[in-house]
C-alpha positions in Angstrom: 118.3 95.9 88.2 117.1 96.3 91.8 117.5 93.2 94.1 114.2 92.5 96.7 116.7 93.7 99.5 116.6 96.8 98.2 113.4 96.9 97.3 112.5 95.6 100.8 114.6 98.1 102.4 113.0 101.2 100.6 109.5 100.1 100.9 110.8 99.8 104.6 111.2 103.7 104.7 107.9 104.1 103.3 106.3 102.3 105.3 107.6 104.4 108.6 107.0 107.3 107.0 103.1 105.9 106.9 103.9 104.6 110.7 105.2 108.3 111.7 102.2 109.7 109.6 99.4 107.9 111.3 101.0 108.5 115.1 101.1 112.3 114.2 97.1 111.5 113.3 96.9 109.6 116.6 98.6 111.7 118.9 97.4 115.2 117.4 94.8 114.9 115.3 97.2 116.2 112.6 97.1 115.0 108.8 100.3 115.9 107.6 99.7 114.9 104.3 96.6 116.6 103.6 98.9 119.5 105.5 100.8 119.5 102.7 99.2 118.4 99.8 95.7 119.2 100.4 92.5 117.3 100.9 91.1 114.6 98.3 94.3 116.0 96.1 95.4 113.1 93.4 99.0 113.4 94.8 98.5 112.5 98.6 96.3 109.7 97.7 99.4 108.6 95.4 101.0 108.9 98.7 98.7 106.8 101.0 98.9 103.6 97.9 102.2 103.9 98.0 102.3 103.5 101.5 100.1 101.3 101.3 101.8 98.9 98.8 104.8 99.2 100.4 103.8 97.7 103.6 102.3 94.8 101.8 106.1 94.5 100.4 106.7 94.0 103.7 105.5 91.3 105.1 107.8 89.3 103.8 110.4 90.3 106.1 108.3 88.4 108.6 108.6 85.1 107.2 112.5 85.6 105.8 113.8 85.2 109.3 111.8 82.1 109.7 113.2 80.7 106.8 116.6 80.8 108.5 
């Protein structure tokens, strides 16, 4: 069974590989994932909600050091 550190710490991932995603659509104008995967293709927007998702995950990590 996966604990919620681990959970935490692979939404983590995903959620820089969102961060990295939207400076390269900052910075250059450059979707990588429609790049890759195409534009309005079913798999890139599986992509973006689980980016998505996992950054919700995430703000817990903000109030577990509080908590401390």
């Amino acid at each position: 069974m996966i604990n919620l550190e681990t959970l935490q710490k692979v939404c983590l991932v995903f959620t820089i590989i969102g961060a990295i995603i939207w400076g390269l659509i900052g910075l250059f104008d450059f979707n990588l994932i429609t790049y890759i995967f195409g534009d309005g293709n079913m798999l890139a927007r599986i992509i973006y909600s689980i980016v998505g998702i996992s950054g919700l995950i995430n703000i817990g990590i903000l109030f577990y050091h509080f908590e401390k």
